[in-house]
N, C-alpha and C positions, 0 to 999 in steps of 0.2 A: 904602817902606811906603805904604799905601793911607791917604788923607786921610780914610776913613772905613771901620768895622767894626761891622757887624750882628752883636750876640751876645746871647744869652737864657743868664738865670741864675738861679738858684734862692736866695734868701735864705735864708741860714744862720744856726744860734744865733747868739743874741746881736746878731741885723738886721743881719748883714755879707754884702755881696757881693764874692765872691772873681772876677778875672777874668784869665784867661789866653789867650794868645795868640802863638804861634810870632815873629811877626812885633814882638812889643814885648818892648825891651832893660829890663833893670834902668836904674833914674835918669831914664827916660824922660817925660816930661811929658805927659800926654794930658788931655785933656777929657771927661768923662762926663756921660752922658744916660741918666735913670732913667724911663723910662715905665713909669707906673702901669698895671695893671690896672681893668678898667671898673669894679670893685666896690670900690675906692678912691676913685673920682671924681666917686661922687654926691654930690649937695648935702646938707649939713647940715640939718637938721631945727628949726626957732625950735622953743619953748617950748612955744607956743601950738600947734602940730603935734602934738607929744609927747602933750599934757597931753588935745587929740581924739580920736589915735589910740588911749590909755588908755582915755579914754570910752566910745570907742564899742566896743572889747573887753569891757567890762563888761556881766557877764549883766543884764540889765534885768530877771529873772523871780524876781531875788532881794531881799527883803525885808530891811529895816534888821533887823527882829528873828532873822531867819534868820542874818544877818551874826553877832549876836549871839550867839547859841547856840551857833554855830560859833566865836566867840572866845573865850566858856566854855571848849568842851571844850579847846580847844588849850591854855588854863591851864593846866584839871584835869589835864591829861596832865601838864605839865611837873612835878607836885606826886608823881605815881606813879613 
């Protein structure tokens, strides 16, 4: 049997990956290596990131009392 095996799998409900191979016996012991995907591997975000990014998406052209009128009506709606 070959000391190593290049295989791509697709993760299945329930986050299981299933892997099969001609060359490996039932009982057999092997060693696995899960390489991520790039969009896995990015860094984590602090707080302070999060709480910018939020910022800076917020329309700036909107008014506290605009805010407000709009959290009126969303009340009033729930009352109809």
């Amino acid at each position: 049997m070959p000391s190593e095996l290049h295989l791509q799998a697709q993760v299945l409900p329930g986050n299981k990956i299933e892997i099969q191979h001609p060359e490996l016996s039932v009982g057999d012991t092997v060693k696995v290596s899960v390489l991520l995907p790039e969009k896995y591997s990015s860094k984590r975000s602090s707080v302070l990131e999060i709480i910018e990014r939020i910022h800076n998406q917020r329309s700036s052209s909107t008014s506290a009392a605009e805010i407000d009128k709009y959290l009126e009506e969303e009340r009033n709606s729930w009352d109809s």
